[in-house]
C-alpha positions in Angstrom: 0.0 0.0 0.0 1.7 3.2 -1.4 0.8 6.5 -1.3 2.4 9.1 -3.5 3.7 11.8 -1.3 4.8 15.2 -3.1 5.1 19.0 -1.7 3.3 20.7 -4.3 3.5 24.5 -5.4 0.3 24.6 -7.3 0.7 27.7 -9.5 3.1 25.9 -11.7 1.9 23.9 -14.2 4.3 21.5 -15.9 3.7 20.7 -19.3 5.6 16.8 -20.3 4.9 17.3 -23.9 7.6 19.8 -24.5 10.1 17.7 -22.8 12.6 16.2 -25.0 12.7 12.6 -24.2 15.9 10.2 -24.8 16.5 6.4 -25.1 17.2 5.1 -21.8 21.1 3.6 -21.7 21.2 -0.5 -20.4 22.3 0.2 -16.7 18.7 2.1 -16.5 16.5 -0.6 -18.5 17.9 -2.8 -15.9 16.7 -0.6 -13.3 12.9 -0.7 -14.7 11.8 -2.9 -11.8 13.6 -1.5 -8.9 10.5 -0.5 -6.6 8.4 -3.5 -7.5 7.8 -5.8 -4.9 9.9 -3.7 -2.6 6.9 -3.6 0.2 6.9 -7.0 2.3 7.1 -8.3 5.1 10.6 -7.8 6.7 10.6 -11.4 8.9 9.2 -12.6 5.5 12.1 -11.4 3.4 13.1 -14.1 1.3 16.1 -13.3 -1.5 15.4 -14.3 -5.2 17.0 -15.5 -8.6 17.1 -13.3 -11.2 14.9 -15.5 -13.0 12.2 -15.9 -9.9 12.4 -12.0 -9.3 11.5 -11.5 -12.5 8.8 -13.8 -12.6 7.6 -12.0 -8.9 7.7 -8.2 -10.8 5.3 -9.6 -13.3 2.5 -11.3 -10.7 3.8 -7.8 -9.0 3.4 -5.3 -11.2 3.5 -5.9 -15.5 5.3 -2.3 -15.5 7.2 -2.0 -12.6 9.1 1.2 -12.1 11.0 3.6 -14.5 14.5 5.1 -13.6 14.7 8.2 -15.8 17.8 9.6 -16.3 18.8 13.5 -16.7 18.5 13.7 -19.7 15.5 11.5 -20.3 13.3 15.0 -19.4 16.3 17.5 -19.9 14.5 21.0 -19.5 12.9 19.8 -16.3 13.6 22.0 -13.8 12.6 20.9 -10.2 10.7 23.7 -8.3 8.5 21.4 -6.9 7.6 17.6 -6.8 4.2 16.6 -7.4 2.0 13.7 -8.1 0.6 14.8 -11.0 3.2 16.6 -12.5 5.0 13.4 -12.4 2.5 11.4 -13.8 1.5 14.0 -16.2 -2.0 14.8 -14.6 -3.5 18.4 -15.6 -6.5 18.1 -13.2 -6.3 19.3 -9.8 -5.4 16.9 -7.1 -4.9 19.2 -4.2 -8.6 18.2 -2.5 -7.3 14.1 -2.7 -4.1 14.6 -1.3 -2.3 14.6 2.4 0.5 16.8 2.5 3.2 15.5 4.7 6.3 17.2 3.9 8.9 15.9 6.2 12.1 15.2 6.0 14.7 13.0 7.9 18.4 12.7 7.7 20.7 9.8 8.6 23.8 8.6 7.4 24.3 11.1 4.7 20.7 10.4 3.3 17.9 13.0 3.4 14.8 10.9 2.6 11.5 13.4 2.1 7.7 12.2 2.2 6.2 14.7 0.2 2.6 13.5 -0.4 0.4 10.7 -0.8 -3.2 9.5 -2.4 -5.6 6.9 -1.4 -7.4 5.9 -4.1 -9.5 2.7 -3.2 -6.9 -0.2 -3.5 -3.6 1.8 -4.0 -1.5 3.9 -2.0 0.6 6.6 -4.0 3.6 8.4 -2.4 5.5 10.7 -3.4 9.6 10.7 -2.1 12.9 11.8 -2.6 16.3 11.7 -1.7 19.2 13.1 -1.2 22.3 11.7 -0.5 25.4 14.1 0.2 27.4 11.4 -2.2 24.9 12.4 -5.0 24.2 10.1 -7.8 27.3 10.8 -10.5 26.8 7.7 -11.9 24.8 5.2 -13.6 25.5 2.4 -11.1 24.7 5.0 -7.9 21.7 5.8 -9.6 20.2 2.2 -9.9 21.9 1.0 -6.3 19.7 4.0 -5.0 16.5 2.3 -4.6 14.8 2.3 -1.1 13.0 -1.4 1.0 9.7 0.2 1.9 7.6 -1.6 4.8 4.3 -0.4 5.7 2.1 -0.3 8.5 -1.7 0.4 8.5 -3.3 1.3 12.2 0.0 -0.3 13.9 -0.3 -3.6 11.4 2.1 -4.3 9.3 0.8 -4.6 5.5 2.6 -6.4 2.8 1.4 -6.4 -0.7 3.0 -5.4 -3.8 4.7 -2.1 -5.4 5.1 -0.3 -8.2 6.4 3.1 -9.6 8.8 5.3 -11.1 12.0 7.6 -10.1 14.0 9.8 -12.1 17.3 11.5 -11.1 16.4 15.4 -10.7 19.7 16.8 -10.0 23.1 15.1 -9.2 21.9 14.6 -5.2 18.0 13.7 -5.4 16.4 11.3 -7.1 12.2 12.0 -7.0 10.3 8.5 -6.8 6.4 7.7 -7.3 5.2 4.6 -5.6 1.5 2.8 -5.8 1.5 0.5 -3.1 -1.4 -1.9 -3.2 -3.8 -2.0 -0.2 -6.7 -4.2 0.5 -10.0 -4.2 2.5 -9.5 -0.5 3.4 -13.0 1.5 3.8 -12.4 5.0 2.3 -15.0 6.6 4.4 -12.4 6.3 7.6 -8.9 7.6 8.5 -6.0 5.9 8.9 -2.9 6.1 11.0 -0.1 4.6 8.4 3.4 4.6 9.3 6.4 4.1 6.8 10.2 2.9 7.2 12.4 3.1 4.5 16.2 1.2 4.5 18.7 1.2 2.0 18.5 -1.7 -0.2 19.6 -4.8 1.8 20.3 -3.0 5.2 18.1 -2.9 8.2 20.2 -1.4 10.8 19.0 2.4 10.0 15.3 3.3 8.8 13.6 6.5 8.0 10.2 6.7 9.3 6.7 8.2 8.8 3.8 8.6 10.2 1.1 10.4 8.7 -2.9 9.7 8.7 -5.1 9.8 5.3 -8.0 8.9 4.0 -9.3 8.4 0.4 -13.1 9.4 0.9 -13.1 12.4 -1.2 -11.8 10.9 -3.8 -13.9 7.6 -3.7 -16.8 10.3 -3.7 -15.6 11.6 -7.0 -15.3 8.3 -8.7 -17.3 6.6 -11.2 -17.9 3.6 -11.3 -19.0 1.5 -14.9 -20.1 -2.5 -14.8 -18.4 -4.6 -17.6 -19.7 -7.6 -19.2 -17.5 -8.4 -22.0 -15.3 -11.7 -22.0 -12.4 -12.7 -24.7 -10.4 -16.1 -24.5 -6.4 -16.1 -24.0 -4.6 -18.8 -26.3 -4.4 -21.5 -23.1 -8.1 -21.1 -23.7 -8.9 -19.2 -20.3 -10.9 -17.3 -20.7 -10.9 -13.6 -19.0 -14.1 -11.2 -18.4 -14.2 -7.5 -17.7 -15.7 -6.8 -14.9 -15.3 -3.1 -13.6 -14.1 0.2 -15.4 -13.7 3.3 -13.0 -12.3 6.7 -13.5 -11.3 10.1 -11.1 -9.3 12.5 -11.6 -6.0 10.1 -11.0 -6.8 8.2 -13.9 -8.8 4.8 -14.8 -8.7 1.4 -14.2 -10.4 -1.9 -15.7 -10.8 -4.8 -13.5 -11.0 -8.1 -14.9 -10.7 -11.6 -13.5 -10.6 -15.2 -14.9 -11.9 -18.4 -14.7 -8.5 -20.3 -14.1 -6.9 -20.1 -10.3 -3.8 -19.0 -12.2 -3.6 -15.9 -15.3 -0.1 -16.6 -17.4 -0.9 -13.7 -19.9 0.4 -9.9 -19.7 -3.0 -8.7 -21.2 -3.2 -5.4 -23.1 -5.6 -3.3 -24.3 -5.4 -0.8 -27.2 -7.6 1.7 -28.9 -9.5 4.9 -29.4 -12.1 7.1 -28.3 -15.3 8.0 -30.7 -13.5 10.9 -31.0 -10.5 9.1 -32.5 -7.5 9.9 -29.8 -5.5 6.5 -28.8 -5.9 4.9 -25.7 -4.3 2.3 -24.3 -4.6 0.2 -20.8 -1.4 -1.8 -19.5 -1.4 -4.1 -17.1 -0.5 -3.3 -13.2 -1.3 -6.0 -11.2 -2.2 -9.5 -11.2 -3.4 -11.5 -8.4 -4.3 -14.9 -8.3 -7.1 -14.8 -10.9 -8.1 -11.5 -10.4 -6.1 -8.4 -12.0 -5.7 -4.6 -13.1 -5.2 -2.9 -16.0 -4.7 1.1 -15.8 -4.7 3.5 -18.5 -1.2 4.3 -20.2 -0.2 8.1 -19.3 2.3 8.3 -22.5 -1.1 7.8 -24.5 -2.8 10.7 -22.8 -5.5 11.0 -20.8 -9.3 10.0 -21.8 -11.1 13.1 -23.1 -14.1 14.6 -20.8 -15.7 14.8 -24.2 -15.5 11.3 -25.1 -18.5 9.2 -24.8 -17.3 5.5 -25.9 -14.0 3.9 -26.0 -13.3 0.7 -28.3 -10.8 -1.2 -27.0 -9.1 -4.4 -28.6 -7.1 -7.0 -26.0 -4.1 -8.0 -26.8 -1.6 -10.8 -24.7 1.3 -12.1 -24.8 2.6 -15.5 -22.1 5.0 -15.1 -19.1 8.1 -15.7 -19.6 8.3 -19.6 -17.9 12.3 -19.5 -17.6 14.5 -16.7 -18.7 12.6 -13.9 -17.3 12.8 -12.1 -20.0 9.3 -10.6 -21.4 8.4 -10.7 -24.5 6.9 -7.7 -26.8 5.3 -10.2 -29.1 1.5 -9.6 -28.3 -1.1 -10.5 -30.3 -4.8 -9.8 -30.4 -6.7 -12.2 -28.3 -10.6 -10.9 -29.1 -12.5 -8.6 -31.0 -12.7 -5.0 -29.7 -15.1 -4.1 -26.7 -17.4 -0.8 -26.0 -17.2 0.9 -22.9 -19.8 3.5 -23.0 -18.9 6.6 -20.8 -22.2 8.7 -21.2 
């Protein structure tokens, strides 16, 4: 469970689309998955292959976290960190969002909460840090990453974690997390406390403790009832169920009628009004899972009143843990009627 903590200065408006963006180099395509699965159980910790962690950031998240480097977004200049500038949200997220703002140094390691989000099942936090070693390289950049354990009214939650980071300046690296959460009612407050370690050493945390609720924004979203089905090539076969939307974006909930889904499922499209969208897949959990809509296609227009979506899927990788971009369509496309 994740919240995205950011301070926010909410005159300035960043606009991603003027922003230059570069291929990534191989140290930071390795470092795609660095925050996924990074919230468990600490008496739980169990080390995995390369192979098996692999396999773990797929059940945990099908996109897992982007390391951006300097020059990825090279006119960004950081006056302020911010969920949605991050994400490259233009609405308004002040009313959704806890503030927390606080900052703790240890070791040579500033690590800031900014601001997080409870939106139903995720939390979203916001963080950076800043280490008086700064990041000069590519290798202290992707050896930066933070464990993150959670706690929910003095319980300790595990569940899975995805997100993104990017390298701001030569000292701070800025970080968006989703954190799953489950079976939390988003008409009440909650105390949540948050320790962060370096990777692989839990001698010295940096804790939070902060209380939020996501009741305003369950108040301002919709929710739409799907019905449509399509069959994977194991011959599974996987049904829509739910497709909501707010102001953070949308989801589509689907499930299947196997125990076990061994698909990355995609879907593509456009609105009536013609603009792409796309849905990617987020999490997966036993036969149940999440798709949520792909920022770098844009947002869904207010004006638009259908979307027709095609799936697409491609298997999990069974040994090399590598995943393959080979997807191919798996059903005709589907209507989701939005007015």
């Amino acid at each position: 469970m994740e919240k995205n903590i950011y301070t926010l200065l909410n005159e300035i408006e960043t606009d991603m689309d003027h922003y230059k963006r570069e291929d990534l180099s191989e140290f930071e395509k390795k470092r795609l998955k660095v925050y996924t699965g990074k919230l468990r159980k600490k008496k739980h910790r169990v080390r995995k292959t390369a192979a098996a962690a692999a396999c773990a950031a797929v059940v945990l998240g099908a996109v897992g976290i982007t390391m951006f480097s300097d020059q990825v977004y090279a006119q960004i200049k950081a006056v302020s960190y911010d969920i949605a500038s991050f994400l490259g949200i233009k609405k308004d997220l002040a009313p959704y969002k806890t503030v927390v703002s606080k900052s703790v140094t240890k070791e040579g390691l500033t690590v800031t909460l900014n601001e997080v989000i409870l939106d139903k099942d995720e939390l979203v936090i916001s963080v950076t840090q800043t280490s008086e070693d700064g990041y000069p390289t590519e290798k202290s950049q992707a050896e930066a990453s933070l464990d993150a354990f959670l706690y929910i009214n003095g319980r300790e939650a595990s569940g899975s974690a995805s997100g993104g980071a990017r390298k701001i300046s030569e000292d701070t690296i800025e970080s968006v997390i989703n954190c799953d959460v489950k079976n939390l009612n988003m008409d009440e407050k909650y105390d949540i406390e948050l320790k962060f370690y370096r990777q692989g050493d839990f001698d010295t945390a940096w804790e939070f403790a902060f209380s939020t609720s996501g009741e305003e924004l369950a108040e301002h979203t919709r929710e739409i009832p799907l019905y449509d089905s399509f069959e994977l090539p194991d011959g599974s076969s996987i049904t829509l169920d739910t497709y909501t939307s707010n102001d953070l974006g949308q989801k589509i909930y689907f499930s299947s009628d196997r125990k076990r889904i061994e698909y990355d499922i995609m879907l593509k499209g456009e609105d009536n009004l013609g603009n792409p969208v796309s849905f990617y897949l987020s999490r997966l959990e036993g036969n149940k899972g999440k798709l949520k809509i792909d920022d770098l296609t844009g947002e869904i227009s207010e004006d638009a009143a259908s979307l027709q979506l095609t799936p697409y899927a491609v298997a999990f990788p069974k040994e090399s843990g590598k995943m393959s971009s080979d997807y191919e369509q798996v059903g005709d496309a589907v209507e989701i009627k939005l007015q």
